[in-house]
C-alpha positions as CSV (number, residue, x, y, z in Angstrom):
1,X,9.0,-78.6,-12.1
2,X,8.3,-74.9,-12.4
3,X,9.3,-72.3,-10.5
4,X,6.7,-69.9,-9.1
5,X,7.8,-66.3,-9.8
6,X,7.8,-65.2,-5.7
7,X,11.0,-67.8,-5.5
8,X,12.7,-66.1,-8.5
9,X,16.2,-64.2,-7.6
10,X,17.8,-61.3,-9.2
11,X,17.7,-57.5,-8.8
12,X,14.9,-55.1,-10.4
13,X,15.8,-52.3,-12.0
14,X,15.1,-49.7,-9.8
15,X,17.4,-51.5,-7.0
16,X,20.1,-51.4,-9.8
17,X,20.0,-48.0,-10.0
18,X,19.9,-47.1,-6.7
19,X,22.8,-49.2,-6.1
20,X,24.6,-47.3,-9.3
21,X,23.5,-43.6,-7.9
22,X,25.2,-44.4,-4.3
23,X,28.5,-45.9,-6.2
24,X,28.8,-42.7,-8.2
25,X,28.3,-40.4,-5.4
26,X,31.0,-42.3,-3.1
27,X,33.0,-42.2,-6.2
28,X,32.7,-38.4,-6.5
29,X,33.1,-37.6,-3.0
30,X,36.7,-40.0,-2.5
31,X,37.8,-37.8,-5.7
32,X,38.9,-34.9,-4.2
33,X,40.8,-36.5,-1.5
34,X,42.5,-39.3,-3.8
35,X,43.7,-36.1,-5.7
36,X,45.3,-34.6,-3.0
37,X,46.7,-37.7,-1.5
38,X,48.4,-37.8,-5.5
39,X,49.6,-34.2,-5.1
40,X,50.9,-34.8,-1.6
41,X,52.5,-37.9,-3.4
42,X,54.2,-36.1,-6.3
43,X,55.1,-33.6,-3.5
44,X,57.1,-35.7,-1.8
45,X,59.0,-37.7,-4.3
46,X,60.3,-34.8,-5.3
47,X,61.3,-33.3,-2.2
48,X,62.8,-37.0,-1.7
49,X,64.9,-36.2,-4.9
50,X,66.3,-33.1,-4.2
51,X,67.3,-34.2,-0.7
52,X,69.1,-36.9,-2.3
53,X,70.5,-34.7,-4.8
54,X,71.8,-32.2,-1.8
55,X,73.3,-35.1,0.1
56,X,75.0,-36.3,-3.2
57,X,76.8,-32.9,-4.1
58,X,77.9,-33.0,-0.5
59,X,79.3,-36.4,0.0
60,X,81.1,-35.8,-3.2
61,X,82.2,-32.5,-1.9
62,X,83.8,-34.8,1.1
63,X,85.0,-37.7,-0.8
64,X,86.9,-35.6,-3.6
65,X,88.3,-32.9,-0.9
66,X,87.0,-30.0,-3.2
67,X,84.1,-27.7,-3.3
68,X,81.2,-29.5,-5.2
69,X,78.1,-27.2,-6.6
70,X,74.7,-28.4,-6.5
71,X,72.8,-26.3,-9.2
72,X,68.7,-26.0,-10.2
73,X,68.2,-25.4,-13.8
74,X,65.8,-25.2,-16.4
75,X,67.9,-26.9,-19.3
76,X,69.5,-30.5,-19.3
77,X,71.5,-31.1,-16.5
78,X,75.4,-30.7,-18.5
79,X,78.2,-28.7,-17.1
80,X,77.9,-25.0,-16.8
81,X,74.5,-24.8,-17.8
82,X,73.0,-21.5,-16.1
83,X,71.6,-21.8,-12.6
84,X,67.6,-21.3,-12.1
85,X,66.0,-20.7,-8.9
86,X,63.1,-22.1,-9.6
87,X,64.5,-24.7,-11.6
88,X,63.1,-28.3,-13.3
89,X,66.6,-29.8,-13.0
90,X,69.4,-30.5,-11.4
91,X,73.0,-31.1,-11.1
92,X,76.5,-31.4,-9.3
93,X,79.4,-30.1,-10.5
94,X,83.0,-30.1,-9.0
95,X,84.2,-26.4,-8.9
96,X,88.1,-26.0,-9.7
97,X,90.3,-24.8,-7.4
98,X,91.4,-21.7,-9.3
99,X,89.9,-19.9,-12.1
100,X,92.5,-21.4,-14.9
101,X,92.4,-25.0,-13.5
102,X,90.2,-28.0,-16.1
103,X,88.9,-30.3,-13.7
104,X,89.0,-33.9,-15.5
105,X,85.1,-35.0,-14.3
106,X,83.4,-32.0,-13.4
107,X,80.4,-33.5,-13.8
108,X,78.9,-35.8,-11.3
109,X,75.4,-36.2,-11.7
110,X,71.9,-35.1,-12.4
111,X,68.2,-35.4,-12.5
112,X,65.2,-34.2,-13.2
113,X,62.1,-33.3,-11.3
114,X,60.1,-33.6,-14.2
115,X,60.5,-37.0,-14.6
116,X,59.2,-37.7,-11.0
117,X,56.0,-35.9,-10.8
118,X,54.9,-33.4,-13.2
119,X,53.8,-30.3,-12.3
120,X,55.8,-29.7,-9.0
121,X,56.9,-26.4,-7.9
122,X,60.7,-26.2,-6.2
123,X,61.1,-22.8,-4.9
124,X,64.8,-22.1,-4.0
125,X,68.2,-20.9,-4.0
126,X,69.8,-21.7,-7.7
127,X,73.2,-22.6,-5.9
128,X,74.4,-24.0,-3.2
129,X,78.3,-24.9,-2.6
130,X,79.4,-27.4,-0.3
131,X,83.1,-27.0,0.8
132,X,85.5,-31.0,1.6
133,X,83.9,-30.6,4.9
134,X,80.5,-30.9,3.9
135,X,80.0,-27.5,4.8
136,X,77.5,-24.7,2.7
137,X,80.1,-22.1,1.6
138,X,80.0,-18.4,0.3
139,X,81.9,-18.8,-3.7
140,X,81.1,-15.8,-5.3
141,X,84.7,-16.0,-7.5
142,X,84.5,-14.6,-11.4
143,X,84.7,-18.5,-12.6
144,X,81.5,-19.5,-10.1
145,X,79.4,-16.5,-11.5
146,X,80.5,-16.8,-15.0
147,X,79.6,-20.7,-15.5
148,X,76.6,-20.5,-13.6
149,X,75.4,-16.8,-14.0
150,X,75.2,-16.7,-10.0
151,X,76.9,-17.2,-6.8
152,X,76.5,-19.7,-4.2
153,X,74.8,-18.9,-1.4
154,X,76.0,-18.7,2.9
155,X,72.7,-18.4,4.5
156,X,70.9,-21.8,5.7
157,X,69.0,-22.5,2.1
158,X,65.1,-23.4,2.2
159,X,63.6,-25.0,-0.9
160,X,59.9,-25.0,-1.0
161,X,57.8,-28.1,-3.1
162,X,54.3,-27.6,-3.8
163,X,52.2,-29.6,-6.6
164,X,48.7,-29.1,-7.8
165,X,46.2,-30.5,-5.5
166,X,48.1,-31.3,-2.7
167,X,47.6,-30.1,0.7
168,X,50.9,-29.8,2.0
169,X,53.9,-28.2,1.5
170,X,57.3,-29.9,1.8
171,X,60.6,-28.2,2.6
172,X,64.2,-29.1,2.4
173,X,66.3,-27.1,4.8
174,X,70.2,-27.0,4.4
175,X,71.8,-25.3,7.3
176,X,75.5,-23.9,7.4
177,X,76.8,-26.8,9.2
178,X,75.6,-29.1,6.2
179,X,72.7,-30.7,7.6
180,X,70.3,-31.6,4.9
181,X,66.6,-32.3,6.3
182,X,63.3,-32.8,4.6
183,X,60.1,-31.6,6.7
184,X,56.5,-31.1,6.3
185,X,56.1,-27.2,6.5
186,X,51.9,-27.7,7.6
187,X,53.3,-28.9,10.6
188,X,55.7,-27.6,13.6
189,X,58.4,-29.0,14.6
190,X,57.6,-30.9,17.8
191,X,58.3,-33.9,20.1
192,X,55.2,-35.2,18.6
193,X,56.0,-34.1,15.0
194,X,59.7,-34.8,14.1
195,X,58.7,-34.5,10.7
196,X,57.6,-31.0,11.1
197,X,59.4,-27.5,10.2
């Protein structure tokens, strides 16, 4: 039996194309907002990771009964490596109670942002010392600034994360009391928006 060539399926060319054209334009038009959702993604792990990092030097801080440091850095995380504000890396570090005192494990732990999501921006204070009551503490003694090449820091500390293509901006706010709290700076701080700034 033949088949008459009206009853034949398929699709012509030109409807292939057309079909093809519309995918690719779709395609090009989600783009730019899949990259930012990425950015805003990398954004937040990070911020996620320095949060944790904060809560870790502090609970440490509590569990030992001793000031604890919480340092950003540029080189490996290792004890006494130099403080950077706008560090890569992190670490704790147990701070000894005079200058002549060895601490057995100064070292507690570290990380790097790197690692997470590259290309992520913290913006911050370098150091950050949490007393056995969880509290942010002034330490500007000779060993403090001599390991580190800079004091810690009183006033409530603010790190800022950015990350290429993203469209917001994510901040991790430590006050005095010890409170550590991640928030979503594009926003305000509302009944509506509790994840606000």
């Amino acid at each position: 039996m033949l088949i008459h060539a009206k009853y034949r399926s398929g699709f012509s060319l030109i409807e292939l194309v057309i079909t093809l054209t519309i995918a690719a334009l779709l395609l090009f038009l989600a783009e730019s907002s899949f990259s930012g959702w990425i950015g805003n993604a990398k954004a937040r792990s990070v911020a996620e990771s320095l949060q944790n990092g904060l809560r870790l030097a502090q609970a440490e801080a509590v569990r030992r009964n001793r000031q604890v440091a919480f340092v950003l850095t540029n080189s490996s995380p290792a004890v006494n490596v130099a403080a950077n504000a706008n560090g890569n890396n992190w670490y704790a570090q147990v701070l000894p109670i005079y200058s002549t005192e060895v601490v057995s494990v100064p070292y507690v732990q570290g990380g790097s942002f790197a690692s997470i999501a590259s290309g992520v921006t913290v913006v911050g204070s370098a150091l950050i010392c949490f007393n056995s009551l969880g509290r942010v503490v002034v330490n500007s003694s000779a060993s403090v600034t001599a390991a580190f090449g800079a004091s810690c820091a009183a006033t409530n500390a603010v790190y800022s994360i950015t990350a290429p293509g993203a469209n917001r901006t994510y901040q991790v706010q430590v006050n005095m009391g010890g409170q550590v709290r991640m928030c979503d700076a594009s926003r305000a701080l509302s009944p509506t928006a509790p994840d606000g700034c």
